[in-house]
N, C-alpha and C positions, 0 to 999 in steps of 0.2 A: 753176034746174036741177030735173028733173022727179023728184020724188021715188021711183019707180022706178029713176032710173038711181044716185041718192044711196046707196037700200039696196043696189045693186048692186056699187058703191063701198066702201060698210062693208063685205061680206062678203068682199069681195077683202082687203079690208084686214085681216080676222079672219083669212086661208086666208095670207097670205102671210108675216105676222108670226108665225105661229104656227109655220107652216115654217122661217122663219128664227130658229127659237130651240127649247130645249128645256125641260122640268119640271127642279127639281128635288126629289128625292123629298122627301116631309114640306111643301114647300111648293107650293101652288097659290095666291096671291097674287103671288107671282112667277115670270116666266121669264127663263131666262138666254140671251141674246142668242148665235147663233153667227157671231162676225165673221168676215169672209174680206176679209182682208186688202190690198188693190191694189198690184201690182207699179208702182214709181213710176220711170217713163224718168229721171228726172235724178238719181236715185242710181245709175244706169251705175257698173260697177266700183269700186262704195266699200265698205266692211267697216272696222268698229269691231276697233278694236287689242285693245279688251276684251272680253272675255264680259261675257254677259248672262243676267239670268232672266226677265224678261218684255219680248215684245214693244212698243215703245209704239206704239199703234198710229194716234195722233195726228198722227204726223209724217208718215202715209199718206192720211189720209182724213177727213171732215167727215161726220158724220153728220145726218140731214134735222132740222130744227127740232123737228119734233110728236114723233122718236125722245127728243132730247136730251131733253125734257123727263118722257120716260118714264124713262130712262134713272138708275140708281145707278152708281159702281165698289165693289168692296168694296175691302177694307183695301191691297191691293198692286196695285189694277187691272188686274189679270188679266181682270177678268168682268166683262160689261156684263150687268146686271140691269134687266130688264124690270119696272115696274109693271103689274101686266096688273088689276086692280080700279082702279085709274085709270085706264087704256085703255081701258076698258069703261064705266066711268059718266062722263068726259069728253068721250069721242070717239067712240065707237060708238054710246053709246043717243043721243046728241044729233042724228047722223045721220042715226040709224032713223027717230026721229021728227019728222024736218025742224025742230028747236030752232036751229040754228046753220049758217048754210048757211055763213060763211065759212070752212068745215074740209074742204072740196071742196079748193083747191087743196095744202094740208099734207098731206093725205090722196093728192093725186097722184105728190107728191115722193116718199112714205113707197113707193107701187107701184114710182116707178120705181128707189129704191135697194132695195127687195127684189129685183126684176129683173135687176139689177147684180150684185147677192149669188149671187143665181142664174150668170148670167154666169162671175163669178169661181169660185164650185167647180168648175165644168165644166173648168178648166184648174188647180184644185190638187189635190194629190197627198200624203198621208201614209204613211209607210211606218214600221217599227221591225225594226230587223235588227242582231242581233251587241249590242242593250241600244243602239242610236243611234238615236232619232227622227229620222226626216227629210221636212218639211212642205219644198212647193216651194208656189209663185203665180208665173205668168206674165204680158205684156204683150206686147202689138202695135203696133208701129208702122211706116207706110209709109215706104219711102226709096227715092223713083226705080222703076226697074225691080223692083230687089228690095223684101224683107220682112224689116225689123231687131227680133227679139224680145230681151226682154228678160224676167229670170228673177231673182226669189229663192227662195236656199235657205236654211234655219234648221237646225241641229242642235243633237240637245239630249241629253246625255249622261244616259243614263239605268241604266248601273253603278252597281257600287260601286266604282270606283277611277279615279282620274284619265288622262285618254286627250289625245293632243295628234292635232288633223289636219293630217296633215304630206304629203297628195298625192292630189290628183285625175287619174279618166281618166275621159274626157268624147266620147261619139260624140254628134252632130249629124246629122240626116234630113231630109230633105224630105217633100213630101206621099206622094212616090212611092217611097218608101222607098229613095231613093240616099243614100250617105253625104257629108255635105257640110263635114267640116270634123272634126278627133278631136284631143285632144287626151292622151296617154297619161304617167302618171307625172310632171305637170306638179307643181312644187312649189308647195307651199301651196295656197292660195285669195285671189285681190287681194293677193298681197303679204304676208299672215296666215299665221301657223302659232298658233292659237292652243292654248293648254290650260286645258281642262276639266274641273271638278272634279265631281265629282255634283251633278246638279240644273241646273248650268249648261249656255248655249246659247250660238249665236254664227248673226249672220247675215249673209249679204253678199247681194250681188248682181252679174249681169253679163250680158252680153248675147253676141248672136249674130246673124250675116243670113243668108239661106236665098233663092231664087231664085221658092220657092213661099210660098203664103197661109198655109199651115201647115203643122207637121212636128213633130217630136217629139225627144228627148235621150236617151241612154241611159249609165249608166256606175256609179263606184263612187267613195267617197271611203276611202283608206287612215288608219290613224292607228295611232300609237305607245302603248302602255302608260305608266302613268307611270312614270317615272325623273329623277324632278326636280332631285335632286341633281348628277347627271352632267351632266345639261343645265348648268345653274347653273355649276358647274364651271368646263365648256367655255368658255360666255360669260365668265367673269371672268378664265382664262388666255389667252383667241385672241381678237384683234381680229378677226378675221371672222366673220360671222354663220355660224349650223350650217347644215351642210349636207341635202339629204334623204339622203344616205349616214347624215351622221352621227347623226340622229335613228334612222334603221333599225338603225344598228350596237349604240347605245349603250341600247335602249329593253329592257322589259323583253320587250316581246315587239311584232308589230302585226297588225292586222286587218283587214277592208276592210267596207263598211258599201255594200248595196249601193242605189243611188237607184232609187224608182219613177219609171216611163217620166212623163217629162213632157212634157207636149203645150205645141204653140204655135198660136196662134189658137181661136178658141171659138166658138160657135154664134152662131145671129140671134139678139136679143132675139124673145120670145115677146108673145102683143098681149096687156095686161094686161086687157082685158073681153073676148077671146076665149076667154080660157080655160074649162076647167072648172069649175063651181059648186061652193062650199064644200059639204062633206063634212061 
């Protein structure tokens, strides 16, 4: 490979990792990786009974060889931390100065999951509203005529007091902005009415078809204050499950948390040696 096209390779590789990740203050030997997460088809309508406090993000995604080996977690793996002084004097200067040509292909893989990375923000969404974070990631898949997306959503309770979400309303659009499908005041999420204590999250997933390549979601998720005692209660006196009446009757109060617009479908990839030259 002609050494020209090699250093052209590293820089890309310098402009696109560095994009996909950020400082943190006090250290510059490390960067901390910003994952985005893949919305994965064959979790279709499933959601954990329990809360959670981190992501894993494992059970979504593989990251390229030459990453993993840059790659730390700290203590609760939360955070993919970046060697970036290994990166630089293993992979980069070896590069520049034509040492190792077999880092050309590790080095392609790394472009085209930044690419991907790329990709995936274009279609996620964070919002915080009423003290509720709510990160969404989307996917595409064809079916026939139509177009089957599929969507996670994460919440993460970011109060001080325990909150249960006890009811979704959900508009669905097309490209053309016709409404194609709503769902209002529907109880729970998959089946879930979970409760959340501070700090904690919960996420599910589920999907949608649409007639067009892409469209967009709009709506709100309601939730109860906490009243855990009454709830509790209820369950140990009445063999049926609570109702969305009786979580609204019984709560201390509830809210609505409102979802940023999520989109469905997402851009071309962009040509990784077309782009603009590192900066």
């Amino acid at each position: 490979m002609q050494r020209e096209l090699r250093r052209k390779i590293a820089k890309h590789l310098v402009r696109d990792l560095t994009r996909a990740s950020r400082l943190e203050k006090g250290n510059v030997k490390e960067r901390i990786l910003n994952l985005q997460i893949p919305c994965v088809v064959e979790f279709h309508g499933s959601g954990s009974e329990e809360p959670h406090s981190i992501t894993d993000w494992k059970s979504f995604m593989k990251l390229p060889p030459m990453v993993e080996r840059l790659v730390r977690e700290n203590s609760e793996g939360a955070e993919l931390r970046l060697d970036w002084e290994k990166f630089k004097q293993d992979i980069v200067e070896p590069m520049w100065c034509g040492k190792d040509a077999g880092l050309e292909k590790e080095a392609f893989d790394v472009l085209k999951f930044t690419a991907g990375q790329k990709e995936l923000k274009e279609v996620s969404r964070t919002t915080l509203d009423n003290g509720v974070c709510i990160s969404t990631m989307t996917g595409r898949v064809e079916n026939g005529a139509n177009f089957f997306f599929c969507y996670r959503i994460t919440v993460e309770n970011q109060t001080n007091t325990g909150i249960r979400l006890i009811a979704r309303n959900l508009n669905f659009f097309t490209n053309e902005n016709n409404l194609s499908a709503s769902v209002q005041s529907g109880f729970g999420v998959v089946g879930h009415t979970p409760l959340l204590f501070p700090g904690m999250a919960f996420t599910w997933q589920s999907g949608c078809e649409l007639s067009t390549p892409t469209g967009h979601m709009t709506g709100s998720l309601e939730f109860a204050t906490e009243n855990t005692d009454t709830w509790e209660k209820h369950k140990a006196a009445s063999q049926q499950a609570p109702t969305l009446d009786f979580y609204r009757s019984c709560a201390n109060g509830t809210f609505t948390a409102t979802l940023p617009t999520i989109p469905f479908g997402k851009n071309p990839a962009l040509s990784i040696l077309e782009s603009d030259p590192v900066h």
